[in-house]
C-alpha positions as CSV (number, residue, x, y, z in Angstrom):
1,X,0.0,0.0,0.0
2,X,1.9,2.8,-1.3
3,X,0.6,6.5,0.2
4,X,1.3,9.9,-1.7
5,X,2.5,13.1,0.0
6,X,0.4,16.0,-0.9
7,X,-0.4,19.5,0.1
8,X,-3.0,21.7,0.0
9,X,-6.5,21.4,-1.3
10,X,-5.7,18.9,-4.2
11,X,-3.7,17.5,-1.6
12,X,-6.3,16.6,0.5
13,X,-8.1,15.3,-2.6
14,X,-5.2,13.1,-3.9
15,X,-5.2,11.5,-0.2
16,X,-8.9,10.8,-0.2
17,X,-8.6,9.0,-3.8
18,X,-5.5,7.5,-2.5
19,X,-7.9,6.4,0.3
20,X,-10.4,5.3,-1.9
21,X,-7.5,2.8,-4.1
22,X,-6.5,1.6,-0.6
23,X,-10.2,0.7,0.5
24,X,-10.8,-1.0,-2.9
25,X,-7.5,-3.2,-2.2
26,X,-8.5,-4.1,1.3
27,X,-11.5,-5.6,0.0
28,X,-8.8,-8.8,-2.0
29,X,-6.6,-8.2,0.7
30,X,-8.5,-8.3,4.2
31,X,-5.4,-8.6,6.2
32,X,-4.8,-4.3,5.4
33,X,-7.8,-3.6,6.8
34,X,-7.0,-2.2,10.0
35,X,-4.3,0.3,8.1
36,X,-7.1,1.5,5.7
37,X,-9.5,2.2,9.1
38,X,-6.5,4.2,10.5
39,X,-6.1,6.0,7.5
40,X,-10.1,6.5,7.1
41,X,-9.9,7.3,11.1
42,X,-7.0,10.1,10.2
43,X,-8.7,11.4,7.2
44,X,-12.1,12.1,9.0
45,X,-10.9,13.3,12.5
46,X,-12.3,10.4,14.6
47,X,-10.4,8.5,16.9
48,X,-11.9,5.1,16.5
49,X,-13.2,3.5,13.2
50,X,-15.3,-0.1,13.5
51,X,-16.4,-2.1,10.7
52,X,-18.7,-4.9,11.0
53,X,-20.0,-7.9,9.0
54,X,-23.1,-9.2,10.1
55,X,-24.1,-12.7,8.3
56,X,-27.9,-13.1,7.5
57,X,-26.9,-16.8,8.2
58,X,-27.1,-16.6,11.7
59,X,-23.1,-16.6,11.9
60,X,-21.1,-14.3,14.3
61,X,-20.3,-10.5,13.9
62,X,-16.5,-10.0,11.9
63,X,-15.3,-7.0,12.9
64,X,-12.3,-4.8,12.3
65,X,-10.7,-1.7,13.9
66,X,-8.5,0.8,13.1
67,X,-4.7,-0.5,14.0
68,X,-3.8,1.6,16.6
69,X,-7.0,0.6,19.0
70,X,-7.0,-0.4,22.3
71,X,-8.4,-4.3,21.4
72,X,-10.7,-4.0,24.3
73,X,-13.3,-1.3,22.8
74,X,-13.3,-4.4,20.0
75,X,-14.3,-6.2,23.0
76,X,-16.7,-4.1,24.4
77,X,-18.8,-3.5,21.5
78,X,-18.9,-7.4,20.6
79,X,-20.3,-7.8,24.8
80,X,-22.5,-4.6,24.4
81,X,-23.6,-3.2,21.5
82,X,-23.1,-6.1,18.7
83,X,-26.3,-7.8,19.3
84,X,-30.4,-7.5,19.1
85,X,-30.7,-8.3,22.4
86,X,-28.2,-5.6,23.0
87,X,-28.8,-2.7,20.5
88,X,-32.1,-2.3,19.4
89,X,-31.1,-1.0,15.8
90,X,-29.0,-4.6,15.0
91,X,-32.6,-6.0,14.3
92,X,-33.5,-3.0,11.7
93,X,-29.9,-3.3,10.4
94,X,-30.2,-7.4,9.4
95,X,-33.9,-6.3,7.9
96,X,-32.8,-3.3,5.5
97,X,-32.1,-3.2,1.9
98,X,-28.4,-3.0,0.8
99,X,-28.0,0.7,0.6
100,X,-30.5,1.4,2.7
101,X,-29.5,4.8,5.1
102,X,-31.0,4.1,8.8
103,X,-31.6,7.5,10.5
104,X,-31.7,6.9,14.6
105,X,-33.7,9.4,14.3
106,X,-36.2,7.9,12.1
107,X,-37.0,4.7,14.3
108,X,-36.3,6.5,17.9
109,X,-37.1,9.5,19.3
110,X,-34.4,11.5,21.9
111,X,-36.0,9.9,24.8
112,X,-36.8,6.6,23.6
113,X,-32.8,6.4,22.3
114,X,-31.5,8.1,25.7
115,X,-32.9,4.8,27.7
116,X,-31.4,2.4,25.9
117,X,-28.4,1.0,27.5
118,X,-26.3,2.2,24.9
């Protein structure tokens, strides 16, 4: 995974394609996934990036994190937020359309959402 230097505002736009190419590799090369969520993490200004499989087969969540995260927020999510029996969107998520954008706000109101343990 080769990254270019750049400066500027076409900087910033030759690193997003550059991000792009990388994400597009990941996909034949699952093992640079974590990089490309650090990168993805950098570009955007978060400090934690998750991405999650869930199998419509009734298989476990696969999961990946950006590199440089602690392994235990991995764990944490998978123990409380991973599930339908603990996050009440998982169940909307598995019965959406690919594509499909969920709004939070769309299913659950403010104080519906605040009470959930999540």
């Amino acid at each position: 995974m080769v990254r270019r230097a750049a400066t500027g505002s076409v900087g910033r736009e030759a690193r997003l394609f550059d991000l792009i190419g990388a994400i597009y590799d990941a996909a034949l090369v699952p093992e640079n996934l974590p990089q490309v969520l650090s990168r993805l993490t950098e570009q955007t200004g978060g400090v934690w990036t998750l991405m999650s499989l869930v199998p419509l087969q009734g298989a476990g969540v696969f999961s990946f994190q950006n590199a440089e995260a602690d392994p235990e927020h991995l764990a944490l999510f998978h123990r409380k937020y991973a599930t339908p029996e603990t996050n009440p969107t998982v169940p909307l998520m598995l019965t959406s359309r690919p594509g499909d954008i969920l709004l939070r706000e769309k299913f659950y109101d403010d104080t519906t959402w605040e009470r959930f343990d999540i």
